[in-house]
Backbone as a ProteinNet text record, in pm:
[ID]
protein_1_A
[PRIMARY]
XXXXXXXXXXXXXXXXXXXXXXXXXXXXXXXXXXXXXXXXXXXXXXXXXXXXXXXXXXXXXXX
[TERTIARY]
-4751.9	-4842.5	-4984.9	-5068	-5258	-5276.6	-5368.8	-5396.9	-5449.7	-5469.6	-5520	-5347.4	-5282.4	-5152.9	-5067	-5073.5	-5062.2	-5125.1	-5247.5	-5337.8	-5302.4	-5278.2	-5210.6	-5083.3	-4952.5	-4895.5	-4896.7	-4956.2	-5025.4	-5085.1	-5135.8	-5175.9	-5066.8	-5041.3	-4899.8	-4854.4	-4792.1	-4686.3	-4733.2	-4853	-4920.6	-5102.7	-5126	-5235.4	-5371.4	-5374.5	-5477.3	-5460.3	-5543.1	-5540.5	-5508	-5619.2	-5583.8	-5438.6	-5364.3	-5250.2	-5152.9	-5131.1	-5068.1	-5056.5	-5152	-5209.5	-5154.3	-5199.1	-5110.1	-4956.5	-4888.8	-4737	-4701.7	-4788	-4739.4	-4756.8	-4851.5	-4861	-4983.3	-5049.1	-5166.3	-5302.9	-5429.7	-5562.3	-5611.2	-5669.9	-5690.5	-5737.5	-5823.3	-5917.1	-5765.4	-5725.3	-5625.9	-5498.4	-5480.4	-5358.4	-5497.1	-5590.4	-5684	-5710.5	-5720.2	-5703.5	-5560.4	-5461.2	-5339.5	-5306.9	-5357.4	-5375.2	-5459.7	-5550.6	-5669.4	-5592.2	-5508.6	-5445.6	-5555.9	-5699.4	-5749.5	-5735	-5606.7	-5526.6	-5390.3	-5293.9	-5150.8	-5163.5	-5066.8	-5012.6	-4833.1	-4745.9	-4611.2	-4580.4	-4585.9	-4530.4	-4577.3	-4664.9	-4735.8	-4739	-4730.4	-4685.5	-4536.2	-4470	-4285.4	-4270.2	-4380.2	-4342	-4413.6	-4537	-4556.8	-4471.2	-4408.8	-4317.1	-4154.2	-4167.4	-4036.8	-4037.2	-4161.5	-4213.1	-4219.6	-4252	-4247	-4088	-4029.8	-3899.8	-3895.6	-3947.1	-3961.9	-3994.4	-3937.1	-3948.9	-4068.5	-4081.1	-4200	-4304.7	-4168.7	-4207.5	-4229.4	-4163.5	-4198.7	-4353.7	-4367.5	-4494.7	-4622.3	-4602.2	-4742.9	-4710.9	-4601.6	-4573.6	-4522	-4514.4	-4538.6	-4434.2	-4405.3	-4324.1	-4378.8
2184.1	2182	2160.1	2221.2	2198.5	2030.8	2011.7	1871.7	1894.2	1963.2	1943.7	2003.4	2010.3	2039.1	1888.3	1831.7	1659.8	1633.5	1587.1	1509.7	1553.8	1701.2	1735.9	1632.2	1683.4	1612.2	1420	1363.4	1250	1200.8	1297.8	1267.7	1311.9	1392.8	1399.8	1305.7	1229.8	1075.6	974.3	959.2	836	826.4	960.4	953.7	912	858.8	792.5	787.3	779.3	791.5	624.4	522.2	355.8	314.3	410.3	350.4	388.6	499.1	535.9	480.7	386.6	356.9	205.9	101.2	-5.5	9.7	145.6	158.9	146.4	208.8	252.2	85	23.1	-95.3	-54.8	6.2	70.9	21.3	87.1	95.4	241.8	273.2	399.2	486.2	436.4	496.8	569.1	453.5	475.1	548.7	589	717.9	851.3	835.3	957.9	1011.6	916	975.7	1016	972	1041.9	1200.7	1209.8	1307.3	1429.5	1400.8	1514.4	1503.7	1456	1425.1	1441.3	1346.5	1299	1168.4	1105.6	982.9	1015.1	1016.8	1027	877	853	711.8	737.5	723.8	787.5	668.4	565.3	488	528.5	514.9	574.7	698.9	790	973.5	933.4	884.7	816.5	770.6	661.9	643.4	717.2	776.9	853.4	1020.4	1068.9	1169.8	1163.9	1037.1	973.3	921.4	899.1	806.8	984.2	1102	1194.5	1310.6	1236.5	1295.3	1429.3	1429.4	1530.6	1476.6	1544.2	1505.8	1535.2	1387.7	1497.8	1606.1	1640	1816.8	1912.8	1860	1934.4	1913.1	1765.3	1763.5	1801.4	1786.4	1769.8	1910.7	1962.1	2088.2	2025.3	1909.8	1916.9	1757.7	1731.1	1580.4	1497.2
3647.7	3533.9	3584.3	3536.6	3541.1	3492.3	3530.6	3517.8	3322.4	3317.1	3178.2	3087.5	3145.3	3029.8	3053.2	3174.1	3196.7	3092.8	3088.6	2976.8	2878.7	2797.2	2647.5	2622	2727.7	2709.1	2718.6	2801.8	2771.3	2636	2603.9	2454.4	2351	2313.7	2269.5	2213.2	2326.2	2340.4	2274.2	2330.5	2339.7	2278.6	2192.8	2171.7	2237.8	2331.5	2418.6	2553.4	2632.2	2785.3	2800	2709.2	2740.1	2691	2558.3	2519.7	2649.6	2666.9	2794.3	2888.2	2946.7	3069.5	3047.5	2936.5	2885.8	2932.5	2846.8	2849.4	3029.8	3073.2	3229.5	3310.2	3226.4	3313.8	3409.6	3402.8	3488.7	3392.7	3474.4	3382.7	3387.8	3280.6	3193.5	3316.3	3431.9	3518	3618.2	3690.6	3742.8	3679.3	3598.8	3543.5	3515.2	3453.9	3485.6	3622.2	3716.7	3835.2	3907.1	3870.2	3877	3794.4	3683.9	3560.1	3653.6	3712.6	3735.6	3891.4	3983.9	4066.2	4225.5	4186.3	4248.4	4359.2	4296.2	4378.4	4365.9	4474.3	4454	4465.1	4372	4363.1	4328.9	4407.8	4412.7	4269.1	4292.8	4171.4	4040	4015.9	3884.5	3876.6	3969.6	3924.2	3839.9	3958.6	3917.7	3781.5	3717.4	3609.6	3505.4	3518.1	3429.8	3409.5	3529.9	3536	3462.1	3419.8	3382.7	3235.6	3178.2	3066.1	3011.3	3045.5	3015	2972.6	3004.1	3057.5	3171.5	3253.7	3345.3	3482	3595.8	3740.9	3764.1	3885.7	3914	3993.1	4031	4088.3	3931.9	3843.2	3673.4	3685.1	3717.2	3624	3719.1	3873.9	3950.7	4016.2	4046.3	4112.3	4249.6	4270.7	4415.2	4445.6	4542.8	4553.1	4593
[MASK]
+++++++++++++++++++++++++++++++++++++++++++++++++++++++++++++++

């Protein structure tokens, strides 16, 4: 997925980048930079790839 069909679906769920980011246990900056996939962070791809229902080679293309 494009980093901007991440963030649709992100919003979707969870209406907000900060509600999301709460759920994940993260801060809003840090899952936006996972989202635009400017920082791999394997844990937080993991739980946001999962909080999504999709792996995440679904969601980033990549492992």
């Amino acid at each position: 997925m494009t980093s901007l069909e991440i963030k649709f679906e992100v919003l979707k769920k969870w209406q907000t980048i900060k509600a999301a980011a709460e759920d994940l246990g993260t801060s809003r900056s840090a899952l936006s930079y996972c989202i635009w996939k400017k920082r791999r962070s394997p844990e937080l791809r993991q739980k946001l790839a999962h909080a999504l229902g999709m792996t995440i080679e679904e969601l980033f293309g990549d492992s």
